[in-house]
C-alpha positions as CSV (number, residue, x, y, z in Angstrom):
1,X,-263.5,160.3,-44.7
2,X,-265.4,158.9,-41.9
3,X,-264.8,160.3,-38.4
4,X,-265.1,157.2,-35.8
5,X,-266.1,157.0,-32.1
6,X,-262.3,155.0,-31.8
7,X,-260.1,157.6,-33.6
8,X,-258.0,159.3,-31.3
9,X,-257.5,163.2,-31.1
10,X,-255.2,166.0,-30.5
11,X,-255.9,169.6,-29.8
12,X,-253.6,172.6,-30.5
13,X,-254.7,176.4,-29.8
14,X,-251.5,178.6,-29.6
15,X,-252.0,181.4,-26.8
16,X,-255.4,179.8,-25.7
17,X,-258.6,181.7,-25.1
18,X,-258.7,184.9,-23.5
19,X,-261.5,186.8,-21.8
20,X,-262.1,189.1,-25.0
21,X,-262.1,185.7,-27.1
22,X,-264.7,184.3,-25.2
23,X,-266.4,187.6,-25.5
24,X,-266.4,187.6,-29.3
25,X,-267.4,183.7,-29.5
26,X,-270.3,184.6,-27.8
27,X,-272.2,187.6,-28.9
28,X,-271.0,186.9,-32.6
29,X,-270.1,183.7,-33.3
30,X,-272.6,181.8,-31.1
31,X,-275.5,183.2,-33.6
32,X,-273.8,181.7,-36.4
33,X,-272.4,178.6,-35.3
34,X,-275.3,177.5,-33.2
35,X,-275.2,175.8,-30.1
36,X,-273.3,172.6,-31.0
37,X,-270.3,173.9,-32.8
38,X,-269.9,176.7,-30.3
39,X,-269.9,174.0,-26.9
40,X,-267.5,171.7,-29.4
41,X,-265.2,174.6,-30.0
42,X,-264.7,175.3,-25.8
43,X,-264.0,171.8,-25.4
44,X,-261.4,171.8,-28.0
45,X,-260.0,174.7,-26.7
46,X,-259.9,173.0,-23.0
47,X,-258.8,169.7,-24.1
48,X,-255.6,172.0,-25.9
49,X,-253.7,171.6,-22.8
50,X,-254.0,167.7,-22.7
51,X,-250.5,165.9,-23.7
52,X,-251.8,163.2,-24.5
53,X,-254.6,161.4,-27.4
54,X,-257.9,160.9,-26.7
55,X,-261.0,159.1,-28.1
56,X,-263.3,160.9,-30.3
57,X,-265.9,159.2,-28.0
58,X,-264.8,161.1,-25.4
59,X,-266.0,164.4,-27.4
60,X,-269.0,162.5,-28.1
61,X,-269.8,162.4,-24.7
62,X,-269.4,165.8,-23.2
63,X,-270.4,167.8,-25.7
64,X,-274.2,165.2,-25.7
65,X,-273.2,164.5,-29.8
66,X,-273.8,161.8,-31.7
67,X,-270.8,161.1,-34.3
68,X,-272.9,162.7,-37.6
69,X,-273.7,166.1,-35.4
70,X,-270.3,166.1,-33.9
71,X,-269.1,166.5,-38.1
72,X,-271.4,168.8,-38.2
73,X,-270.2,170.9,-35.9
74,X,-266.4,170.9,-36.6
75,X,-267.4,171.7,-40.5
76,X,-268.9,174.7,-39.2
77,X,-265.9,175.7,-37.5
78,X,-264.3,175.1,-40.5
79,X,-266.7,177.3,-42.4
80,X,-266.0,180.1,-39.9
81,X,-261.9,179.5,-40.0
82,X,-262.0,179.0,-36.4
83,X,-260.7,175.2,-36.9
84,X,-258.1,173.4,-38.9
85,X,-258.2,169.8,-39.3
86,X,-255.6,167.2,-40.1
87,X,-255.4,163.4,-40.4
88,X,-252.9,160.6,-40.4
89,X,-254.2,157.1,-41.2
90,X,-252.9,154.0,-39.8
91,X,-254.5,150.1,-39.7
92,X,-256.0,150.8,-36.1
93,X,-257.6,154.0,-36.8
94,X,-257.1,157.6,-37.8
95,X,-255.6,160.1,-35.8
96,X,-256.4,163.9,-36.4
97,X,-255.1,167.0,-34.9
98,X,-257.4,170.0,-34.1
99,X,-256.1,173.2,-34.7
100,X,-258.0,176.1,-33.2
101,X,-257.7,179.4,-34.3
102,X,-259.0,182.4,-32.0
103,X,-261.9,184.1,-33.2
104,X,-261.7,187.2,-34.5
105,X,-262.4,190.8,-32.9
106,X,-265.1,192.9,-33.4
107,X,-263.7,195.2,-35.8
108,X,-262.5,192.9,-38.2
109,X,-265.7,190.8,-37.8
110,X,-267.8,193.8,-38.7
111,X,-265.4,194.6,-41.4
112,X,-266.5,191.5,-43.2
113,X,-269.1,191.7,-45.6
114,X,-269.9,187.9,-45.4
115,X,-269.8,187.8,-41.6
116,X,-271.5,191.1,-41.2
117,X,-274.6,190.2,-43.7
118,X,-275.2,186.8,-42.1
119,X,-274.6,188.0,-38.2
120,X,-277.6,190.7,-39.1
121,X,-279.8,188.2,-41.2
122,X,-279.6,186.1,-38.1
123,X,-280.0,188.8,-34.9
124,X,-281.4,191.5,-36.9
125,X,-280.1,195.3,-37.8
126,X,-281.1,196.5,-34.3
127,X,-278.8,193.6,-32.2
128,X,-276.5,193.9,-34.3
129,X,-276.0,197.7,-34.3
130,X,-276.6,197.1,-30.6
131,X,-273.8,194.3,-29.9
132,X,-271.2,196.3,-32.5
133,X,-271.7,198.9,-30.3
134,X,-271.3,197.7,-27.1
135,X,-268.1,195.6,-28.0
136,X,-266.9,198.6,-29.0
137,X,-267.1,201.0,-26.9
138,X,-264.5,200.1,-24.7
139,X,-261.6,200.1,-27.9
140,X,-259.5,202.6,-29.1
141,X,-261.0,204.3,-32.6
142,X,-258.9,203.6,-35.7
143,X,-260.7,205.6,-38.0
144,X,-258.3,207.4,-39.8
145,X,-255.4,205.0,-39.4
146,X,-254.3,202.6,-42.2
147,X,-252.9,199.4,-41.1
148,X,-248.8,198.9,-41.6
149,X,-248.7,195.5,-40.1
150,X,-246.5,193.1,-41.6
151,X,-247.4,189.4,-42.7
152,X,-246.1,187.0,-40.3
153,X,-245.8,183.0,-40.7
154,X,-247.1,181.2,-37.3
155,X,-244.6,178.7,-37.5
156,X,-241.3,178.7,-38.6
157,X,-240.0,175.4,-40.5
158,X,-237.8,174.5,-37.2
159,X,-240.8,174.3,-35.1
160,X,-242.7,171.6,-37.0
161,X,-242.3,168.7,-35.7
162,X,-242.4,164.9,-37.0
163,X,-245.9,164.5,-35.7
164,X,-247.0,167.5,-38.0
165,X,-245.6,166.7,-41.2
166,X,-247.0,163.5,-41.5
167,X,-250.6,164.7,-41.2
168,X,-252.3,165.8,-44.3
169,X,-256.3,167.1,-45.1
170,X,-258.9,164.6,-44.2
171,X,-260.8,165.2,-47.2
172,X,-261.7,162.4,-49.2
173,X,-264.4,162.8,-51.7
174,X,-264.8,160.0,-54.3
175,X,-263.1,156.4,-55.0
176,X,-263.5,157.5,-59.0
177,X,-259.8,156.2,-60.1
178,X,-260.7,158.1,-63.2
179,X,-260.8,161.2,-61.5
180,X,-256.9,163.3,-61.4
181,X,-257.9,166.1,-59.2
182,X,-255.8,168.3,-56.6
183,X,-258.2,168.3,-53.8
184,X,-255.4,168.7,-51.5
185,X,-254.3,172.5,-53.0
186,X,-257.5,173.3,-54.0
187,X,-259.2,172.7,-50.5
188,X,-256.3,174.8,-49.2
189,X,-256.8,177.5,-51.2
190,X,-260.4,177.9,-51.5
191,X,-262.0,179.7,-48.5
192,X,-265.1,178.8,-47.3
193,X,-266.3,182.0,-47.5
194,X,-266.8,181.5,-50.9
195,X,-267.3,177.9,-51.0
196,X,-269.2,177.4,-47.5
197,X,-268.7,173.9,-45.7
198,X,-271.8,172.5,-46.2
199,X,-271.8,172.9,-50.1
200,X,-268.9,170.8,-49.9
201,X,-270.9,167.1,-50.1
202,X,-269.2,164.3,-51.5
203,X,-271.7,164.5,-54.4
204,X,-270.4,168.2,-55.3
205,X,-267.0,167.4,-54.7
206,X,-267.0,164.8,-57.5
207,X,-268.6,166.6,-59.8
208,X,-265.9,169.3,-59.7
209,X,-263.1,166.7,-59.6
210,X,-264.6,165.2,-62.8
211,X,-265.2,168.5,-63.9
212,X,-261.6,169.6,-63.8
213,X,-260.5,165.9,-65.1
214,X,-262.3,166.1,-68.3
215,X,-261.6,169.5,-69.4
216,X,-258.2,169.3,-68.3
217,X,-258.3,172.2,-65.5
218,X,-256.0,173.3,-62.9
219,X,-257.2,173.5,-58.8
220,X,-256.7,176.8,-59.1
221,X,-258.7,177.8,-62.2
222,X,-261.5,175.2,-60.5
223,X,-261.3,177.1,-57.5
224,X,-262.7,180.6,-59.6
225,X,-265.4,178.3,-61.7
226,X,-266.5,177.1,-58.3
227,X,-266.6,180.8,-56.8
228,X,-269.0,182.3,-60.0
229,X,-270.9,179.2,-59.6
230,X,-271.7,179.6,-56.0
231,X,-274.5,181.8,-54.2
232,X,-273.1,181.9,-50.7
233,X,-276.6,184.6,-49.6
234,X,-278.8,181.3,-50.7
235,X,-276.3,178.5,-49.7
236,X,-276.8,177.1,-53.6
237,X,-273.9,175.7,-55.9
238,X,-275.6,175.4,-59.4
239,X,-273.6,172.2,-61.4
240,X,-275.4,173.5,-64.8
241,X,-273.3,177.1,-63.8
242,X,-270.0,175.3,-63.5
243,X,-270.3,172.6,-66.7
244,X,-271.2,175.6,-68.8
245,X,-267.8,177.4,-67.2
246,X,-265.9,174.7,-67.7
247,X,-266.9,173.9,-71.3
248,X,-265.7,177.8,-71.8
249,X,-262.2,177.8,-69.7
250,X,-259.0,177.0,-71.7
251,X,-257.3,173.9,-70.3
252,X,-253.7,173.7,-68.1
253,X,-252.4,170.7,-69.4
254,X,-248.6,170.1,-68.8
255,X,-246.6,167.6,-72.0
256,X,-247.4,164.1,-71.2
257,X,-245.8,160.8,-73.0
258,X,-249.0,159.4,-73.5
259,X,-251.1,161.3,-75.3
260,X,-254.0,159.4,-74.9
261,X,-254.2,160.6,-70.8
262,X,-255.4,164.2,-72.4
263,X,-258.2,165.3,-71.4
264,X,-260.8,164.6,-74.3
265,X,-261.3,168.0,-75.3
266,X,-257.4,168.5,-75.9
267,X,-257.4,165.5,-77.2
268,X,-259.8,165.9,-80.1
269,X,-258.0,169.2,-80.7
270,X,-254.7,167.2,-81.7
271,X,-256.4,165.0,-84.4
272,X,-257.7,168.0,-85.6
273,X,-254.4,169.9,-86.2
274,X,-255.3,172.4,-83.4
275,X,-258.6,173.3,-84.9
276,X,-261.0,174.3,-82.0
277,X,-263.5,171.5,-80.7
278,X,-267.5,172.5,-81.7
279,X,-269.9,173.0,-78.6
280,X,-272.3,170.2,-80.0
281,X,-268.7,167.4,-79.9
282,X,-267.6,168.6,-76.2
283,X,-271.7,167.8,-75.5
284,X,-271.0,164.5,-77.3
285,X,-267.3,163.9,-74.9
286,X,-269.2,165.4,-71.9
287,X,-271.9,162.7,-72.1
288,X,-269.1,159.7,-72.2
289,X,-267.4,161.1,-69.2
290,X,-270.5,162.4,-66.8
291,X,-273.1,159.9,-68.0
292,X,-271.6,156.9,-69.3
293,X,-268.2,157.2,-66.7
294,X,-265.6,156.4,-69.1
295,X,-262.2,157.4,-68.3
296,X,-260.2,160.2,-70.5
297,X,-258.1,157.4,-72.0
298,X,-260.8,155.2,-72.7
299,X,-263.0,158.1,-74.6
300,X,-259.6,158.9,-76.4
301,X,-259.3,155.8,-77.5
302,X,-263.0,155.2,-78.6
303,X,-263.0,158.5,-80.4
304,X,-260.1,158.0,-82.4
305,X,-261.5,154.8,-83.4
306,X,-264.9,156.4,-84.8
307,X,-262.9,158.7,-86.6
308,X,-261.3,156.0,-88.3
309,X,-264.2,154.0,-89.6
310,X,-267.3,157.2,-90.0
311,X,-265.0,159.0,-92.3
312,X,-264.2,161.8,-89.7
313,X,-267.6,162.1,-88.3
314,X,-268.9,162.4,-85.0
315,X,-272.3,161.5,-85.1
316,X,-274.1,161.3,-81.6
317,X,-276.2,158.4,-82.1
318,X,-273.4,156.6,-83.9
319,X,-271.4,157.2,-80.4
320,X,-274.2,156.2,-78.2
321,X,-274.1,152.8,-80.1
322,X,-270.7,152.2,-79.9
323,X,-269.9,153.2,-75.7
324,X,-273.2,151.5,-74.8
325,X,-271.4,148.4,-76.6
326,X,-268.2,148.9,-75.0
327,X,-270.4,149.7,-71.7
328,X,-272.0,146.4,-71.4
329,X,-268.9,144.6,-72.3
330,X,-267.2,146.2,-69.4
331,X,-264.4,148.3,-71.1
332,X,-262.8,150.3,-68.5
333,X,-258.8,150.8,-69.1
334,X,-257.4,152.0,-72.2
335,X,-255.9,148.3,-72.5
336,X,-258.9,147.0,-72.9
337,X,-260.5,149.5,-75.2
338,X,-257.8,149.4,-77.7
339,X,-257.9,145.3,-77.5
340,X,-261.3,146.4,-78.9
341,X,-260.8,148.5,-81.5
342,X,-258.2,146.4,-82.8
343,X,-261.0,143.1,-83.2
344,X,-262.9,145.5,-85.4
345,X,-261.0,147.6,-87.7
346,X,-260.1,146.8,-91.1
347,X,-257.3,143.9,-91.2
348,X,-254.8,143.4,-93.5
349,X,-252.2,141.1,-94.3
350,X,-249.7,140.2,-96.8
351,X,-250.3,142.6,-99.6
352,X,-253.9,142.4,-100.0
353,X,-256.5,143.7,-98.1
354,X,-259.0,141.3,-95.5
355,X,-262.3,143.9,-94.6
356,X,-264.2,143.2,-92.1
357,X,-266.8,145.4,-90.6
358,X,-269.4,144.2,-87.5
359,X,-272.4,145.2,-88.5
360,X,-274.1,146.8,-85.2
361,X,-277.1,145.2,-83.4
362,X,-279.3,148.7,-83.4
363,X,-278.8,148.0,-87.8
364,X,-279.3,144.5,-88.0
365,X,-282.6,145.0,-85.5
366,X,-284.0,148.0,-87.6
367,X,-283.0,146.3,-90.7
368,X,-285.7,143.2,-89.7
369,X,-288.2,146.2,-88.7
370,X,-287.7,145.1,-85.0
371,X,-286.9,148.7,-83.7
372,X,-290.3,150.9,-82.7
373,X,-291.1,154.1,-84.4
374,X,-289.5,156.3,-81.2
375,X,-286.2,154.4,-81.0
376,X,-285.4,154.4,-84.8
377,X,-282.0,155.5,-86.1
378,X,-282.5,158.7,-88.6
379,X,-281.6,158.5,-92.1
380,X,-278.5,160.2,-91.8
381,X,-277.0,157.5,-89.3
382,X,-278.0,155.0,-91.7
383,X,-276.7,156.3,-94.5
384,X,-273.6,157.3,-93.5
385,X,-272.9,153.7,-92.1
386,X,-274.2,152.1,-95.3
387,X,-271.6,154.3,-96.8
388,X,-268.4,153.3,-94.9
389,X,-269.7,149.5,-95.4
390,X,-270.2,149.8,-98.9
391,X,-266.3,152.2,-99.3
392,X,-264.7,148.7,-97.1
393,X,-266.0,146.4,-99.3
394,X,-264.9,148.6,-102.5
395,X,-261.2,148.5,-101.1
396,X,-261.5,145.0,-100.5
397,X,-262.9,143.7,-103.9
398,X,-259.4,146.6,-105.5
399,X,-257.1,144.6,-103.0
């Protein structure tokens, strides 16, 4: 979602910022957030005790930002779990609420082995011996002492008010309709500790929505794939990592009426009586989904219909034909693929059979030696559609 110079704004920081809180923004944040995020975090923190909205351009302005660095900045807070954000749309503009959270204190800083690695890849060991010691100098020791502290909710369901409930995450990531994806729980859930802010580009963020789409996955299983697929040291998210996951992971599909809206995978299980799905057919489903950009129900649809006419067969090539057909005639709901399949399959009528069988372009041009040596079908292709012609017409001439 795009933040805009007109959107208006709202700050809220519980208790505020206190002396030691400024203390720990600065000598261990400030290294990590870098100058930008850390002048946009007092800011936010001062404008807190403003009643009313304000322009983003107003934020724009004192902190010296243009609109792209001020996203910058507030995704690194994110990162750093020093800022919540939240977003209600309306026709004149978006309106967000900023909800700061204090930074942490030393001790718990330096207990973190994320925090801890990249505040001493960034100062070096000595500082950051020297800082850790300094901060804490001045605290009471707790070696020894195991922490009994309960788990407490910050705010109780009677102090939410209207104005709260209506807002919601202002992540948006694709306008893929195919895509059925929980972004909402699985941004919730997944820390950015283990999925750090700037890994999450609208590029990535498809990917794993089409991801979990296709093979049928749950947010929450998505949100361990994305985890083993991640190297937070390097700042890398490897794609290859997560497809190959994904092709592995057992899918979390609830009963639906129409079976057609399974994912592919599940799908092709269920006209196979259960049987498991071969690595080389979810490559072949994979391809229509990622490369071609075919819905679920409009891969079910074509694959059922292949089935029907190659005598159970999923041949590759044979596929590539048929969804670069239904590509270039623009199939894209399940309407309108089985209109298709319905033009071509075998009709029949009052008790004798009618056959007829298109007989694809990629035949018809090989067959008049117009296809080149590198594009040629193999035998096998050919054969086996030469095969379910020739069985048609066999049923036709019995009929």
């Amino acid at each position: 979602m795009e933040l805009r110079p007109r959107d208006t704004y709202k700050v809220q920081y519980g208790y505020g910022l206190s002396a030691a809180g400024v203390r720990s923004l600065t000598e261990l944040y400030l290294p990590l957030l870098h100058r930008d995020a850390y002048v946009v975090y007092l800011l936010l923190a001062a404008e807190s005790e403003q009643t009313s909205r304000q322009p983003v351009q107003r934020l724009l302005t004192m902190a010296d930002l243009d609109i792209r660095g001020l996203e910058k900045a507030l995704l690194r807070l994110e990162e750093y779990l020093l800022l919540s954000s939240y977003v209600r749309e309306t026709d004149k503009g978006n309106h967000y609420i900023y909800m700061l959270k204090s930074p942490m204190h030393s001790q718990d800083f330096f207990k973190s082995s994320i925090y801890r690695g990249r505040y001493e890849k960034t100062v070096g060991p000595r500082n950051m011996e020297n800082t850790r010691s300094r901060l804490e100098a001045a605290g009471v020791s707790l070696e020894g002492y195991r922490d009994i502290t309960h788990p407490v909710s910050y705010y109780h369901e009677d102090e939410i008010t209207e104005e709260y409930t209506e807002v919601k995450p202002r992540y948006a990531f694709s306008d893929d309709t195919t895509i059925a994806f929980d972004y909402a729980h699985f941004i919730a859930t997944t820390s950015t500790l283990v999925f750090p802010a700037e890994l999450r580009t609208t590029e990535n963020m498809n990917l794993i929505g089409k991801v979990a789409t296709f093979y049928g996955l749950s947010a929450d299983t998505m949100r361990i794939l994305v985890k083993r697929s991640t190297d937070v040291d390097t700042m890398e998210f490897h794609p290859d990592t997560l497809l190959f996951l994904a092709e592995s992971a057992k899918p979390q599909e609830a009963p639906v009426k129409d079976r057609y809206s399974l994912s592919p995978v599940s799908f092709l299980q269920s006209l196979q009586n259960g049987a498991q799905v071969t690595r080389a057919e979810k490559k072949i489903l994979e391809h229509l989904s990622m490369d071609m950009n075919f819905s679920n129900e409009v891969i079910n649809v074509m694959i059922e219909y292949i089935l029907k006419i190659s005598a159970n067969r999923l041949n590759s090539k044979f596929v590539d034909s048929v969804a670069g057909e239904w590509a270039r005639d623009g199939i894209t709901t399940k309407e309108q693929a089985v209109a298709e399949t319905q033009k071509k399959l075998p009709q029949k009528s009052r008790g004798h059979a009618s056959v007829r069988i298109d007989t694809p372009e990629w035949y018809k041009k090989q067959q008049s030696g117009e296809t080149g040596e590198a594009a040629r079908a193999d035998d096998d292709l050919i054969r086996q559609f030469e095969e379910m012609k020739n069985s048609m017409k066999g049923d036709a001439d019995e009929g």
